[in-house]
C-alpha positions as CSV (number, residue, x, y, z in Angstrom):
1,X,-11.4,15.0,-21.8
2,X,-10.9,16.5,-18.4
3,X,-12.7,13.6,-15.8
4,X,-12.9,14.4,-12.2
5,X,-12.5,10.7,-10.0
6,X,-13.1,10.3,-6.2
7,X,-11.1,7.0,-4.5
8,X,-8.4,7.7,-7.3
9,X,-5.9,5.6,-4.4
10,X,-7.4,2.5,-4.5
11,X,-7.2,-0.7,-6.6
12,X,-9.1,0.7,-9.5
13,X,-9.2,4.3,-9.1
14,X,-5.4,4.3,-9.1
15,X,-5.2,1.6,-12.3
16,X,-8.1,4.6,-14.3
17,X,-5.6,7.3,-13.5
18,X,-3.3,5.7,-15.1
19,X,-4.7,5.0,-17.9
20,X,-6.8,8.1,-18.5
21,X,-3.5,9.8,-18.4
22,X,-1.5,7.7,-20.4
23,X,-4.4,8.3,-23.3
24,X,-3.8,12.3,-23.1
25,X,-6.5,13.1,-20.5
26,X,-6.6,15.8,-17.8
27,X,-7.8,14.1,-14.7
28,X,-8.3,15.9,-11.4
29,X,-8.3,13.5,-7.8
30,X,-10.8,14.4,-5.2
31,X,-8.7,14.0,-2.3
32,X,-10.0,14.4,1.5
33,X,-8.9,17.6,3.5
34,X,-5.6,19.3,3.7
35,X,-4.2,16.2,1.3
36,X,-4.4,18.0,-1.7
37,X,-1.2,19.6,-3.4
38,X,-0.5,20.2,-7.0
39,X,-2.5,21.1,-10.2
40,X,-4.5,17.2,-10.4
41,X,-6.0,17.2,-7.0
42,X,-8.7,18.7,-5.1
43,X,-9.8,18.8,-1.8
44,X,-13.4,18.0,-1.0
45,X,-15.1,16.4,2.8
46,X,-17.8,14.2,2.3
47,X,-18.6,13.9,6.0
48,X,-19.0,17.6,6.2
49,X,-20.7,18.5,3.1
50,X,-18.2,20.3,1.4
51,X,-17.0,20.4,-2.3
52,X,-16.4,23.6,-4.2
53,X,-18.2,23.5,-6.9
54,X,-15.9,25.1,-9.3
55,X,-14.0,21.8,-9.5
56,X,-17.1,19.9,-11.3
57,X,-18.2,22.8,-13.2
58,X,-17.1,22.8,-17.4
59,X,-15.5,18.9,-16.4
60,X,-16.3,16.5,-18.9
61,X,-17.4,13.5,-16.7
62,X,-17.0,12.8,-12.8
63,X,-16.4,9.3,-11.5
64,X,-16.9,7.7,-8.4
65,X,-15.2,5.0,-7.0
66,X,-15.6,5.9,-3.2
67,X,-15.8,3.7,-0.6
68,X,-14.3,1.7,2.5
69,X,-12.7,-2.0,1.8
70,X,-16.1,-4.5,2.8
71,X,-13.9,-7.0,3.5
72,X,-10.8,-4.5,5.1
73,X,-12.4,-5.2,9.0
74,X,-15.0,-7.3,10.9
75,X,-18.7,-6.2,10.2
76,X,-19.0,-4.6,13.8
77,X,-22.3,-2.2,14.0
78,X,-20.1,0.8,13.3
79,X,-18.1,-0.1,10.6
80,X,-21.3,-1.5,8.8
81,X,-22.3,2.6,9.4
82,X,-19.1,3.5,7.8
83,X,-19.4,1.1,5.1
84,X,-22.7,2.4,4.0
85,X,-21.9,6.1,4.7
86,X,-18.4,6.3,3.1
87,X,-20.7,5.3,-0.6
88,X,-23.8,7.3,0.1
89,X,-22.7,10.3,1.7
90,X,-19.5,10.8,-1.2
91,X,-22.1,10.1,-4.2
92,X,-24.7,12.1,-2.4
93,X,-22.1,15.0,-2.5
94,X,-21.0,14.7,-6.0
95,X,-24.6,14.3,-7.6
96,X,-25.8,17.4,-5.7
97,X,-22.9,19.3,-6.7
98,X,-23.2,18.0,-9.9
99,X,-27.1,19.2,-10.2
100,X,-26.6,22.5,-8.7
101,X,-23.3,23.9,-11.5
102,X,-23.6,26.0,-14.6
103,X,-21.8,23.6,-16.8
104,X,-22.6,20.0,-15.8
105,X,-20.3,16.7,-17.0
106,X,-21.8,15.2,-19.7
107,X,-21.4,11.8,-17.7
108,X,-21.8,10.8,-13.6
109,X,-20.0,7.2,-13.5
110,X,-20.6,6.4,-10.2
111,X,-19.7,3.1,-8.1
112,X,-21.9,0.0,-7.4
113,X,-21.2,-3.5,-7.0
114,X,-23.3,-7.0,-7.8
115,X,-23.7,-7.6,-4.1
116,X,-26.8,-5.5,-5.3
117,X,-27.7,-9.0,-6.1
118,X,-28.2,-10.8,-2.8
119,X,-26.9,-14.6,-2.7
120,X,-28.8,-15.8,-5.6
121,X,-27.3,-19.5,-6.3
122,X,-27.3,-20.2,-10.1
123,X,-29.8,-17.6,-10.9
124,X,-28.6,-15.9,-13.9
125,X,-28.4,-12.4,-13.4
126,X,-28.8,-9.3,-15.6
127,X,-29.3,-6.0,-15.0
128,X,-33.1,-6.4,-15.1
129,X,-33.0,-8.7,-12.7
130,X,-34.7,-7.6,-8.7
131,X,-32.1,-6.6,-5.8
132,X,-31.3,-8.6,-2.9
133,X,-32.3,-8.7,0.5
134,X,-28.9,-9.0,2.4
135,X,-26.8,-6.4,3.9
136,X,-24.6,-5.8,0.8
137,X,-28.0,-5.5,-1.2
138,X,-29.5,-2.7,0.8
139,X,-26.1,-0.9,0.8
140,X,-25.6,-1.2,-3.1
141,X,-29.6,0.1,-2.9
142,X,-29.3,3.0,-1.3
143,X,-25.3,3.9,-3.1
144,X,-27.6,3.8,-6.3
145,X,-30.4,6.0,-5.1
146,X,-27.8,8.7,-3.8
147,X,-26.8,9.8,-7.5
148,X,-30.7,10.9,-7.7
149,X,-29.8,14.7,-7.9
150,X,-27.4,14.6,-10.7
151,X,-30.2,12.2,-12.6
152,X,-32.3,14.5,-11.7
153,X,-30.3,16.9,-13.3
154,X,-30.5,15.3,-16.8
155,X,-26.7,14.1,-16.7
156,X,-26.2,10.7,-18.1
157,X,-25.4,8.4,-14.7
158,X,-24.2,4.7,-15.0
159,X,-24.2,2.8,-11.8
160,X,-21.0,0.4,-12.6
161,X,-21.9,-3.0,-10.3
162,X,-18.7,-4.4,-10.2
163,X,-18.0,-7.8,-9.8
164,X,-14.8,-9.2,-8.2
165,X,-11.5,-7.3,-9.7
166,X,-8.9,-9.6,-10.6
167,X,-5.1,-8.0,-10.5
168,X,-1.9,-9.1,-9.5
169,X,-1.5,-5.7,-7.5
170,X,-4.3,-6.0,-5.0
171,X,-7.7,-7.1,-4.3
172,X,-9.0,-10.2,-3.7
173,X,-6.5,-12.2,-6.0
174,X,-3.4,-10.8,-4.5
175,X,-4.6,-12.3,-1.5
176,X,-4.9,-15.9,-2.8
177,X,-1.5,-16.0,-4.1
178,X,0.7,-17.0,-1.3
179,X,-1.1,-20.0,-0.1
180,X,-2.2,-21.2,-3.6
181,X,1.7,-20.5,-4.7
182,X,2.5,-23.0,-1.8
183,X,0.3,-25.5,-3.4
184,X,-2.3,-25.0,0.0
185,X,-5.0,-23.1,-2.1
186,X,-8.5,-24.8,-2.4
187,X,-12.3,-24.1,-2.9
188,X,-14.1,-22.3,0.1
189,X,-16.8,-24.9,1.1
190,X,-18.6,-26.9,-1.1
191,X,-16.8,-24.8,-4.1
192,X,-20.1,-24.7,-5.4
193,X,-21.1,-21.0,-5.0
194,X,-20.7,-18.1,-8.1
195,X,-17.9,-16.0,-8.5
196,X,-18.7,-13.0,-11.3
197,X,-15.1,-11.7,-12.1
198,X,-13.6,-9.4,-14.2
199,X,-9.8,-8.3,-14.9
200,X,-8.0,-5.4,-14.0
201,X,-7.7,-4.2,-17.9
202,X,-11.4,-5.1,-18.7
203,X,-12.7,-2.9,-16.1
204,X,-10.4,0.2,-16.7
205,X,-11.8,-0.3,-20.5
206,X,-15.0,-0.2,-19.4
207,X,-15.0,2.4,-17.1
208,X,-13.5,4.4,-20.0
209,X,-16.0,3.0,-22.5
210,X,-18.6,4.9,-20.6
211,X,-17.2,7.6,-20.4
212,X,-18.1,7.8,-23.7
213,X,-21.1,5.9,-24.5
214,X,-24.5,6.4,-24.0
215,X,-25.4,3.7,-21.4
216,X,-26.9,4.9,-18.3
217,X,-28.5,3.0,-15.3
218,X,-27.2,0.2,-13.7
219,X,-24.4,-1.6,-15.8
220,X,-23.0,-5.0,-15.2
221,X,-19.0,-4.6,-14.8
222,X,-18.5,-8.5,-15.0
223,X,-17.0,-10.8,-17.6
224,X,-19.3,-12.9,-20.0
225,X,-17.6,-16.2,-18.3
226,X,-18.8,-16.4,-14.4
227,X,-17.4,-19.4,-12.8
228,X,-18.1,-21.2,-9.7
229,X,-15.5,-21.6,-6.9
230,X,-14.3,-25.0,-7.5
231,X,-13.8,-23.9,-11.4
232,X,-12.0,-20.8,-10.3
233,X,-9.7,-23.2,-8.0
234,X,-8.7,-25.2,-10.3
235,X,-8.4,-22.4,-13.2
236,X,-5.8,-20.6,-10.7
237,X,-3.7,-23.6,-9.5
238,X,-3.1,-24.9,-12.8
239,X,-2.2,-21.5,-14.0
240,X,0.2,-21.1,-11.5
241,X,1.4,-24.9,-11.6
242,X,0.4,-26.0,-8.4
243,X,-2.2,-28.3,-6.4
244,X,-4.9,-27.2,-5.0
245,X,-6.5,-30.4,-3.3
246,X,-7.1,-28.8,0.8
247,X,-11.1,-27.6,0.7
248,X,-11.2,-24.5,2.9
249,X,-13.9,-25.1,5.4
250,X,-16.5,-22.4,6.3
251,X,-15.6,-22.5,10.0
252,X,-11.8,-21.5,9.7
253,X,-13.2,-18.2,8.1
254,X,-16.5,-17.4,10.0
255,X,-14.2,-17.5,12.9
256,X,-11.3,-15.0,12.1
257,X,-13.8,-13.0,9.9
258,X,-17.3,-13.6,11.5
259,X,-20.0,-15.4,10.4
260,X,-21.9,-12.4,8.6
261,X,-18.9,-11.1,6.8
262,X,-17.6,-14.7,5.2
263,X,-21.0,-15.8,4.2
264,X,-21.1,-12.4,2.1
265,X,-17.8,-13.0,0.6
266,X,-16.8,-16.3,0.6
267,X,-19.7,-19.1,1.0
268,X,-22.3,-17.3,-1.2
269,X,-22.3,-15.3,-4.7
270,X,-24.2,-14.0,-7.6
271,X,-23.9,-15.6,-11.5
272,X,-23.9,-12.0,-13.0
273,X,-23.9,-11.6,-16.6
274,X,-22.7,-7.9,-18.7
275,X,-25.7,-7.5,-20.9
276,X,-25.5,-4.1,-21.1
277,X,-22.2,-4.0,-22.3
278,X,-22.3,-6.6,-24.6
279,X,-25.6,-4.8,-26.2
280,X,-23.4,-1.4,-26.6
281,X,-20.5,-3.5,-28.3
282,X,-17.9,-3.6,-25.7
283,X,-15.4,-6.2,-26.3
284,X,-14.0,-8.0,-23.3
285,X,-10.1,-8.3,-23.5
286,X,-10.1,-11.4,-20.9
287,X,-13.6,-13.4,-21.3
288,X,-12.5,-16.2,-20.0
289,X,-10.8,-16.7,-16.3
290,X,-7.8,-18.3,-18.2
291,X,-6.9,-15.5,-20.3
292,X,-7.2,-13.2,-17.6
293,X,-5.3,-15.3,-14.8
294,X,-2.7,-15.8,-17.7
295,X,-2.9,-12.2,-18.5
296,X,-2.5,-10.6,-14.5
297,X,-0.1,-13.6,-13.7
298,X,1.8,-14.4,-16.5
């Protein structure tokens, strides 16, 4: 299988590379402007338009996981363009490319998240369920809606909505670690909020699962086994034999973050369920926040 994948650098792009590789496949990474070098890259500039289409056509699938770091800088007005335009204007790109080539993928993977959501307390969410009305919502919204052309198209598109990615290499777990390793972890708040995770392996596997499958839509990249914030504080510190008694309160936070930007990621959440998955038979390597903490930490 030869798969085409944009934001093959970060967390999970980098981990798919990996293992798409490792299982005998040709993969070729979109790369931005005079980066690319070598046989497995390409270069391609969202901003400007521009993506020859001879590296989509005859590929077998195209994913994308494109898209600045929501919680990498404070939500000023101009990085909340850049956040939005850095996932519309790349999928935007890639489906009408895909659309407009001789030999089309057979698949269009492309990159969502559950903030599609909103803050919905202890709602149990599915992929039937309505958006949400925040800021992450509208941007997950509109990230969706940008694959149009390749839908259009007739190619099989699956909008992964990814919850949060648990790996020792990165992400919002490798940021815990030092404080909860010197036993001054603890819940944010009242602990009380949602936190729909899934690990590192489990979301390479599915990624890789749909490559294949024939799922399209919005899919649910989440474990079976939500947990709220005080579960998933005390799930960590005993894993890594440690306390974990000092509550984080929301001011400490609101202040180095702003108040926008830590109510998105910290104080609120979404209890996300992967029905669609489960329905197509994938099997989850790490349901349970135990055996994946053990797993990545172990």
């Amino acid at each position: 299988m030869h798969v085409v994948i944009s934001g093959s650098s970060g967390l999970i792009g980098s981990a798919l590379v990996e293992h798409l590789r490792a299982g005998g496949h040709r993969v070729t990474r979109l790369v931005r402007g005079g980066a690319a070098s070598g046989t497995d890259t390409a270069p391609w500039d969202p901003a400007a338009g521009t993506l020859a289409p001879s590296v989509i056509d005859g590929v077998d699938a195209v994913v994308n996981l494109s898209g600045a770091g929501i919680g990498d800088h404070r939500w000023t007005d101009a990085y909340k363009r850049e956040l939005l335009d850095s996932r519309t204007l790349t999928t935007g790109l890639l489906a009408r490319t895909i659309a407009q080539v001789e030999r089309p993928p057979s698949a269009f993977i492309s990159g969502s998240a559950i903030g599609w959501y909103g803050a919905r307390g202890d709602e149990e969410l599915d992929e039937t369920s309505t958006p949400g009305d925040t800021f992450l919502a509208d941007i997950c919204v509109q990230w969706e809606a940008a694959t149009a052309p390749a839908e259009a198209a007739g190619v099989r598109t699956a909008h992964i909505r990814t919850g949060i990615v648990l790996s020792g290499r990165g992400g919002a777990l490798k940021k815990q670690l030092p404080l909860f390793k010197l036993g001054l972890g603890g819940k944010f708040g009242s602990g009380k909020q949602w936190q729909s995770w899934i690990s590192i392996d489990d979301e390479i596997a599915a990624i890789t699962h749909l490559l294949t499958s024939t799922l399209a839509g919005p899919v649910n990249l989440t474990a079976p086994n939500p947990v709220t914030n005080r579960e998933f504080t005390k799930v960590l510190s005993d894993v890594l034999h440690r306390p974990a008694l000092l509550p984080i309160p929301s001011f400490g936070p609101k202040l180095l973050l702003g108040g926008e930007l830590a109510e998105a990621l910290l104080f609120t959440g979404q209890r996300v369920l992967p029905a669609q998955l489960e329905v197509d038979g994938f099997r989850f390597a790490h349901p349970t926040l135990g055996d994946a903490l053990q797993a990545m930490l172990g």
